[in-house]
ZAMI-158463 format. One line per 3 residues: number of its first residue (from 1); for each residue x, y, z of N, C-alpha, C. Coordinates in pm, whole numbers. Atoms other than C-alpha are relative to their C-alpha. Example, Ala and Ser with C-alpha at 12.3 -4.5 7.8 and 13.67 -1.06 7.14 Angstrom:
2
1 = 89,-119,0,1230,-450,780,90,120,0 | -82,-119,-6,1367,-106,714,-77,109,73
//
This chain:
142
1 = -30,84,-116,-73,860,-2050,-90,-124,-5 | 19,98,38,-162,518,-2006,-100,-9,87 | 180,-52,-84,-577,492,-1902,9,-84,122
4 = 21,93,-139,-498,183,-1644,63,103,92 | -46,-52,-70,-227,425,-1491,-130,158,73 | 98,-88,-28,-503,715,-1456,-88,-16,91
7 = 83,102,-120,-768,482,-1281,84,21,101 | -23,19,-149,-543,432,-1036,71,123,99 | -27,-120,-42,-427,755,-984,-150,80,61
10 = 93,-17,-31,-787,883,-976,-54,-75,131 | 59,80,-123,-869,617,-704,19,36,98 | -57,-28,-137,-626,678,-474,19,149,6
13 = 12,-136,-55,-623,1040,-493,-126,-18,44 | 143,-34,-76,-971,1009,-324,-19,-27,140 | -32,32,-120,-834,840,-55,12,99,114
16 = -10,-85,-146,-848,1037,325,130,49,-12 | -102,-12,-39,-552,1213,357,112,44,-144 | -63,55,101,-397,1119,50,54,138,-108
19 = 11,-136,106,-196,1410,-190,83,-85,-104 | -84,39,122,-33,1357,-533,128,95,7 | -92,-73,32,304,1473,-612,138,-68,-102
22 = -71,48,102,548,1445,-884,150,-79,57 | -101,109,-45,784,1156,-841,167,32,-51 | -166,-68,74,1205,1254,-889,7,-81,-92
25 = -64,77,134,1220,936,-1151,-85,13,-76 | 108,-14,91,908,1042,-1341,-110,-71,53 | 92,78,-104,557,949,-1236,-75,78,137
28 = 84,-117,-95,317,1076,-960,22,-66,144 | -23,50,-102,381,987,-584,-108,28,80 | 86,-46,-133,117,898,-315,50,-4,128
31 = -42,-10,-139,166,1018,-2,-119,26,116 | 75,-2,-89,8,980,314,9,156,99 | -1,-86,-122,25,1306,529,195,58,-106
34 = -103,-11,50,430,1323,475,86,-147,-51 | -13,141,-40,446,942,447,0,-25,-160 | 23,107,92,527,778,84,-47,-111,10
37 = 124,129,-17,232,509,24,56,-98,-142 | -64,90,142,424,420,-328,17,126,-113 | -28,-69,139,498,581,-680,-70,-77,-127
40 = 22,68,125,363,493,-1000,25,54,-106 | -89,-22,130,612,560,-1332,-149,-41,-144 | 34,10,108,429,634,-1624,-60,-94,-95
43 = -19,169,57,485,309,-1822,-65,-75,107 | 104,63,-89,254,147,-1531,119,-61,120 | -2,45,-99,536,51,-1314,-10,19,151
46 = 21,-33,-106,437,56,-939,69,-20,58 | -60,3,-64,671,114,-660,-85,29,165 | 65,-31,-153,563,54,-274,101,-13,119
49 = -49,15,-110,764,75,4,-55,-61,161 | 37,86,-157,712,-172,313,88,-21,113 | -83,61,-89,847,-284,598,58,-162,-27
52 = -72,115,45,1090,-596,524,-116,-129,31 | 101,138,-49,835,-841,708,-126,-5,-91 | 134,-7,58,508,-738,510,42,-8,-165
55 = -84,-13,153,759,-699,176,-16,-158,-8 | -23,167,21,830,-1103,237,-108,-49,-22 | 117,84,68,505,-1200,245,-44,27,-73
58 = 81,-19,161,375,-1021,-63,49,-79,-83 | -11,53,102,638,-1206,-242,14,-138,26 | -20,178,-35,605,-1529,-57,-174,-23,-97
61 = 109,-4,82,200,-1490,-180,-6,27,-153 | -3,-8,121,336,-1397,-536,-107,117,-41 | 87,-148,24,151,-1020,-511,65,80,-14
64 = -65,-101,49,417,-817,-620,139,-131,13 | -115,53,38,798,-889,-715,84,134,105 | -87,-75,-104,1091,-754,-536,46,125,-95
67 = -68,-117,55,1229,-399,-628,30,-10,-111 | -111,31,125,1358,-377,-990,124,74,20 | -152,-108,-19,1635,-134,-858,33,-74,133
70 = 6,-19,-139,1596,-182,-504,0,-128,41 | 50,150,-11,1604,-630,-480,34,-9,147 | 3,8,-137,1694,-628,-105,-44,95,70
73 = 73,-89,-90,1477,-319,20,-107,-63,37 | 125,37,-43,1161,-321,175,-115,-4,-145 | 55,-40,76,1054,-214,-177,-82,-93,-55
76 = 55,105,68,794,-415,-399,8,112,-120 | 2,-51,142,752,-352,-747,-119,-102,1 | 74,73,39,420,-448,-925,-10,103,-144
79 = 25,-114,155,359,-348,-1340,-124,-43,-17 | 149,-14,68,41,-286,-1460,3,-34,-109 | 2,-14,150,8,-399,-1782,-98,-50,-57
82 = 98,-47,78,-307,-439,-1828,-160,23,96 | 84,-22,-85,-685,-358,-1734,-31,-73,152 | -2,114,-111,-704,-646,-1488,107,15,93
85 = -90,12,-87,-410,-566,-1321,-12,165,98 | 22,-148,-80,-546,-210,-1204,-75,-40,144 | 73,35,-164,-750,-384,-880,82,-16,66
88 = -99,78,-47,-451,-581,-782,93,128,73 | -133,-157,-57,-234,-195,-774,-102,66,92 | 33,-61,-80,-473,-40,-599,7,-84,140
91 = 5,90,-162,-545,-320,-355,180,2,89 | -151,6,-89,-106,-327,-269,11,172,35 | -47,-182,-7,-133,107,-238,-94,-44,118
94 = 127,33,-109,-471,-13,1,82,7,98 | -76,92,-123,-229,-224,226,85,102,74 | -137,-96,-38,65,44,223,-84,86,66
97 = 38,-106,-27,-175,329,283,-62,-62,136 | 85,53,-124,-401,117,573,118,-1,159 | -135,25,-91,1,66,756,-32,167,69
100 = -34,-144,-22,-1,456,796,-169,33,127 | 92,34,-65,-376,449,890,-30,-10,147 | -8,56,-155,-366,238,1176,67,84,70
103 = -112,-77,-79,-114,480,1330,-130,131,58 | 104,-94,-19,-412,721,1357,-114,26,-5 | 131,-32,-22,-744,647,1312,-8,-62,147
106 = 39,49,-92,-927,631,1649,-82,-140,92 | 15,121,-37,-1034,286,1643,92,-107,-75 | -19,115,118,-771,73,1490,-34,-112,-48
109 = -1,136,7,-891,-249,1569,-73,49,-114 | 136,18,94,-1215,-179,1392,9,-9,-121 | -65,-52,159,-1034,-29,1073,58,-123,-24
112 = -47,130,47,-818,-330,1050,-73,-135,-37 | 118,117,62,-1105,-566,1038,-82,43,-95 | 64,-39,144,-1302,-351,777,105,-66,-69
115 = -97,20,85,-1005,-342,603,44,-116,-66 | -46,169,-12,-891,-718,599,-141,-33,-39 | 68,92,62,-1224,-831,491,-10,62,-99
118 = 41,-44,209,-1256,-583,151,177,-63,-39 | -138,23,74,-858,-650,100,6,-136,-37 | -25,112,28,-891,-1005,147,156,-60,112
121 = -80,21,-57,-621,-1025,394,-30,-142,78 | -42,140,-69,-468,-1386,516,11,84,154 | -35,16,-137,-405,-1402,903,141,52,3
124 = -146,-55,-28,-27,-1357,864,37,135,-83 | -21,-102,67,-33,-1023,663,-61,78,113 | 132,-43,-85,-320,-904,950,103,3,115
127 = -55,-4,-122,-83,-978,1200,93,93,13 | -107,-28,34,179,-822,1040,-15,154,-9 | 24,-163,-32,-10,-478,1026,-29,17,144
130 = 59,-43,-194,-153,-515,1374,117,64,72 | -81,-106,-61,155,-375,1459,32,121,1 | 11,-120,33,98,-71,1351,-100,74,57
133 = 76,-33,-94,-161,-21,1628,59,42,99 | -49,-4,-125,-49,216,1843,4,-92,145 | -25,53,-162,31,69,2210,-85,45,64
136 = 119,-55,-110,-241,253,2395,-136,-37,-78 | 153,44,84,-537,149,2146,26,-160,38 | -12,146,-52,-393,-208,2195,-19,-32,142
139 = 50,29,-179,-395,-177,2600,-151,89,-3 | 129,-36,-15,-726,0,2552,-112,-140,-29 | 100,102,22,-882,-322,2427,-7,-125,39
142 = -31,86,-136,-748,-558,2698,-120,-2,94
//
């Protein structure tokens, strides 16, 4: 197997929550709880599933490409192909996995601002998860 794909398997299995499981097109799938965070095929390519709004701006920023199967899903596609491109996959599994996150850790704001300053997150990607703050953590900080 291919050592960049390993790294990043190793990474994110360390993640909170986080289990491995074998993907139906070949490949290992992370999942959040019961929540797909993405897939990654063998041959290094990465599959993430987003919401259509957070999908647009990855490929308006040129951080992943649209689906290779899937060109009008929420899907992104990013290939690994080489050492340098293993930060970049983890950092788009980061984003996917932080969406799920927010839904449940007990402080989201807080998490979202860690988060956004190691990810590097713009303002309109930030905004774009903030919705993923429950409704009662958001009127809690009113």
């Amino acid at each position: 197997m291919d050592p960049n794909v390993n790294r990043i398997k190793l990474e994110v299995s360390l993640w909170d929550r986080i289990s491995l499981h074998p993907h139906p097109f070949g490949g290992e799938e992370f999942r959040f709880g019961e929540a797909e965070i993405g897939h990654l095929h063998r041959e290094g390519i990465l599959d993430i599933p987003f919401p259509r709004s957070i999908r647009d701006a990855l490929l308006e920023r040129g951080l992943a490409e649209q689906h290779h199967l899937l060109p009008n899903s929420g899907w992104v596609t990013f290939r690994v192909q080489s050492e340098t491109d293993v930060a970049h996959a983890i950092r788009l599994l980061r984003i996917s996995y932080l969406r799920h996150q927010l839904k449940q850790d007990p402080d989201p704001h807080d998490l979202l601002e860690r988060e956004s300053a190691v990810l590097g997150l713009d303002s309109r990607l930030r905004s774009l998860l903030e919705v993923f703050i429950p409704r009662m953590a958001a009127i809690a900080d009113r």
